[in-house]
N, C-alpha and C positions, 0 to 999 in steps of 0.2 A: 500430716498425710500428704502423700504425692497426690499431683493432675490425674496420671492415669487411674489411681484406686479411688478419685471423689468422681471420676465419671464412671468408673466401673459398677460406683456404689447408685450413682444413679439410674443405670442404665438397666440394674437388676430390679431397683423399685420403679422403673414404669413399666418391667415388661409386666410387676403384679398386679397393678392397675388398670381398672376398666378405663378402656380410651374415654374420654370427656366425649359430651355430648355436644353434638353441635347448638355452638350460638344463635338463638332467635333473632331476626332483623324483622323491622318493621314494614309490612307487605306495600304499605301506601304512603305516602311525606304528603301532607296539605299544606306545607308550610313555606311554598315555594308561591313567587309571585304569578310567572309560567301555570300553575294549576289553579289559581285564583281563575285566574282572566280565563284558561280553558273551561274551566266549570260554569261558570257564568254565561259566557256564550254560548256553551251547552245547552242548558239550561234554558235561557232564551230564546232558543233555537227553537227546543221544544215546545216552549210555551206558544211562539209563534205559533207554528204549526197547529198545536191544538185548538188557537181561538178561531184559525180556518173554519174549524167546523162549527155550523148551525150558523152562522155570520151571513146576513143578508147584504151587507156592500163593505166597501172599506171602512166608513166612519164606524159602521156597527166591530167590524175586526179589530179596529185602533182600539175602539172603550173596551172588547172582552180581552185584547192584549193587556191593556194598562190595569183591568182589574185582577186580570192573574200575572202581574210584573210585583204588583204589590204583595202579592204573597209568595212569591216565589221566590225572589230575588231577596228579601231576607231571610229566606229558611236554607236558600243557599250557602248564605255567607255566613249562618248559625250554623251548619252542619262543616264548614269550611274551619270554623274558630273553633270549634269544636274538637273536629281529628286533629287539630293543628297542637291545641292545649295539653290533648290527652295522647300525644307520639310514645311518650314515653311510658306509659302504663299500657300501650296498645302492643309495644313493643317487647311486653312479658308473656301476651299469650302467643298461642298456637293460629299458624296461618287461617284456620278452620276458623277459629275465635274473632279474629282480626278481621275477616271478609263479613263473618255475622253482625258483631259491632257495626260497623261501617254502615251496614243495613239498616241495623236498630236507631241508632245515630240520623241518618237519614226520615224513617218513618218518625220519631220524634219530631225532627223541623219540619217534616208534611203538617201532623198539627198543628206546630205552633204558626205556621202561617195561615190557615185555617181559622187557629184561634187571634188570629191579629185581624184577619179580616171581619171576622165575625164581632166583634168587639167593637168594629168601625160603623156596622151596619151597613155591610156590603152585602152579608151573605145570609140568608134568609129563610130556609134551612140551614144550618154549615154542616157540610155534605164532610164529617170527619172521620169515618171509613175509607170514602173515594180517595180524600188527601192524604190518609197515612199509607194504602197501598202509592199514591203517586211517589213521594216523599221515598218511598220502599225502593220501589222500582229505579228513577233516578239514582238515587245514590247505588244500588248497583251496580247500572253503566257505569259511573264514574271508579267505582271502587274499581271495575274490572279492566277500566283503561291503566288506571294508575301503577294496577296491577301488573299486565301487561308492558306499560313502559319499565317500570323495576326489573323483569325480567330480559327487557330486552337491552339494561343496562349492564350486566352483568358480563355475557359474552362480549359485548362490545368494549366494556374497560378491560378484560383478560386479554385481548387481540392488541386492544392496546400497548399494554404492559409487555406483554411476549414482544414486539414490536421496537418497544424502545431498551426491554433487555439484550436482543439481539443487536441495536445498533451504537447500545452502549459499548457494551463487551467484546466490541470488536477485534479480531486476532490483533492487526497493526497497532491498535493504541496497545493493547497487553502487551507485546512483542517489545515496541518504543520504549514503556515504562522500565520493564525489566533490562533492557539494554541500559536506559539512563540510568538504572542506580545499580548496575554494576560495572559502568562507569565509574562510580562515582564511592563503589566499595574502599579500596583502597587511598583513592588521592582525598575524598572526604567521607570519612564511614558513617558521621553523625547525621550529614545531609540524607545520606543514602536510607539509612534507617527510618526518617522522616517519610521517603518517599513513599518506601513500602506500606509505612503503617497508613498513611494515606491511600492508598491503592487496596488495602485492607479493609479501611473502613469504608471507601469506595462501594466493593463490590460485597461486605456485608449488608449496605444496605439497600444493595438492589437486590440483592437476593431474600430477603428479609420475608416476612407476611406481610403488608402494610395495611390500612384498614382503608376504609371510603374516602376520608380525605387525611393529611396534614398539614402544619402551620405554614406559614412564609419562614418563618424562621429557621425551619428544618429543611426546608428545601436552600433557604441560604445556606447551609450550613454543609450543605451537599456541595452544590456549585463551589464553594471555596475551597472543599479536598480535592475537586476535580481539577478546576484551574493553579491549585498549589501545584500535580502533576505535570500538568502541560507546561506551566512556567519553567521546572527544570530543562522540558525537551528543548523549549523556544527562548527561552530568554527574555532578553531586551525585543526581541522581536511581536512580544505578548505581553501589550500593556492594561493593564486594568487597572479600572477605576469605580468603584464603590459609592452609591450615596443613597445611603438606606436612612427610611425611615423606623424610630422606633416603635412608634405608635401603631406602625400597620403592621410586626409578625406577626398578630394571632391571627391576621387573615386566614382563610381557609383555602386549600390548593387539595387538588388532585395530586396523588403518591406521584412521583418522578416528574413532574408538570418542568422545573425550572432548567434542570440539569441537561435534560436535550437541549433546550432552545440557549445555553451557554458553548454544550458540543458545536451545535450547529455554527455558529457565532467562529467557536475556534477550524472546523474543517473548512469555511466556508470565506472566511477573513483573514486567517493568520499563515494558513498551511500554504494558499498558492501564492502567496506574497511575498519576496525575496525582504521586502521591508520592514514586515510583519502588518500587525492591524492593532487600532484600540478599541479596546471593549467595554464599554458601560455598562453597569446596572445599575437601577435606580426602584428605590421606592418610597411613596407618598401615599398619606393616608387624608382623602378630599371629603370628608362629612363622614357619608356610613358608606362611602366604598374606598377601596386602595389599588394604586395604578402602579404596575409594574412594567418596565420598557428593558429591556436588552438590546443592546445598540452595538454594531460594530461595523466599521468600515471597511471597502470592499475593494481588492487589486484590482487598477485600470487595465480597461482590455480586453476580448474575452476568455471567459473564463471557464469551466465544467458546471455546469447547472443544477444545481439537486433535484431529487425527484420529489421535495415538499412534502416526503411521509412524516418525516419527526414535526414538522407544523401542524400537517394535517391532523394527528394523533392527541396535541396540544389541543386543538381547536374542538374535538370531538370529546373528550374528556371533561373538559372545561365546563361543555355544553350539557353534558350527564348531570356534572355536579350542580351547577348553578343556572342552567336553564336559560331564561330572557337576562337575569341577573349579568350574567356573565359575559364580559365582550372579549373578542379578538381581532387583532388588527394588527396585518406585517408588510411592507411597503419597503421601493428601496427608489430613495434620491439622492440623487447630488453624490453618488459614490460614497451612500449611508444606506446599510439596511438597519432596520428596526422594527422588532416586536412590543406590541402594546397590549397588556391584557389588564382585564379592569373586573375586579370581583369585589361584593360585597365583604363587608365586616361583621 
């Protein structure tokens, strides 16, 4: 059977198909270091605050803080291990289900700190109504910030993406590429064929669906189709050099994270240089994080300055993904610029 009758045969079994249903995503992630420490000091905040009341001086506020830190601050961090344990079964129901849980979950650790204090003979009645509405209500807040932040990650990574598909796909690199390899049709057809299907799978995969994150490995995998292209335009003039760790691809990266900050590297080191520039990449896996550096040298002189959107976009992406986790850091000495970014494993 030919291409066009196995997509034709396709094309007539989805139009009889009910469209799929959209995929469930998980409303809240507790599993971030960033939402430990926010919860916590939350939480504290509030606890503060409440021993304010009925507190005849400071000593007396210190004892009613410390006697409700001790129930508070591990029903915290139970109701923290908790949505953290269960992501992925939370992740099957319905956002309605998900915000209830989260509640339920919550008024459970109101108890059981409750039931820790009382058990200490702190608590004398133990007031375990009062605690399971508290327990209720906090985790609430929490649920509706975290809530909140999910949502407010969404439009912020899509501006992203649209951001760096527009500076990816730029008319002149398409323009370049297609010039170099019909250049390079006849005097070498086999190069030329290479370039293409590199420039293919280029721009399959930025056009792609991608999901919340992927590997280092796929994101190396990117950068090397893009710098194979560049290498025809420039030559000896685009020197690269590689020192990858194997231990660190399964790191986790935001979709397109690697492949600007190698663009950038080449518009920014190679293109105004009559000498060209050399480019590093490097990566290292240091305990339970992995360090990623893009390094390229910069023509003496001045030069056109970028407007630091493809950084900036890196930087804010990164910060979605992995929060406090996650560092960035771009600096330029000694006629070296270099990107360093540093994420968990």
């Amino acid at each position: 059977m030919k291409d066009t009758q196995i997509l034709s045969a396709f094309q007539e079994l989805a139009s009889e198909l009910p469209p799929p249903a959209p995929p469930r995503r998980l409303l809240f992630d507790a599993c971030h270091v960033g939402v430990v420490l926010r919860a916590v000091l939350f939480v504290e905040a509030v606890v503060a605050v409440g021993a304010m009341f009925g507190a005849a001086g400071f000593m007396d506020w210190l004892g009613r803080l410390s006697l409700l830190t001790g129930g508070a601050l591990p029903a915290t961090l139970v109701w923290l291990l908790s949505a953290c344990s269960l992501k992925k079964l939370l992740a099957r129901l319905t956002p309605p289900l998900q915000q209830l849980a989260g509640v339920g979950l919550g008024t459970l650790s109101g108890l059981y700190s409750c039931g820790v204090l009382f058990a200490a003979g702190l608590l004398d009645p133990a007031p375990w109504i009062a605690s399971a509405f508290s327990g209720a209500l906090l985790s609430a807040a929490l649920v509706a910030a975290l809530v909140l932040r999910a949502r407010g990650q969404t439009p912020a990574a899509t501006a992203a993406r649209l951001s760096e598909l527009q500076a990816r796909i730029r008319p002149h690199f398409l323009f370049n590429t297609l010039n170099s390899a019909i250049a390079l049709v006849r005097a070498e057809p086999a190069k030329a064929e290479t370039l293409l299907e590199d420039l293919s799978d280029l721009f399959r995969h930025a056009l792609m669906e991608q999901g919340e994150f992927v590997t280092l490995a796929d994101e190396v995998a990117l950068a090397e189709r893009y710098l194979a292209i560049e290498q025809v335009r420039f030559g000896e003039r685009l020197q690269v050099e590689w020192a990858l760790d194997p231990s660190a691809s399964a790191a986790r990266l935001p979709p397109l994270l690697l492949q600007p900050l190698v663009e950038n590297a080449v518009q920014h080191g190679v293109e105004p240089s009559p000498r060209g520039a050399i480019l590093k990449i490097s990566t290292q896996r240091r305990g339970s994080s992995v360090v990623i550096k893009v390094t390229n040298t910069v023509p003496g002189g001045p030069g056109v300055p970028g407007h630091g959107l493809a950084l900036d976009n890196v930087r804010d992406r990164l910060h979605l993904l992995h929060d406090v986790q996650g560092h960035f850091q771009a600096a330029l000495k000694d006629g070296v610029f270099q990107v360093r970014i540093q994420v968990p494993i």
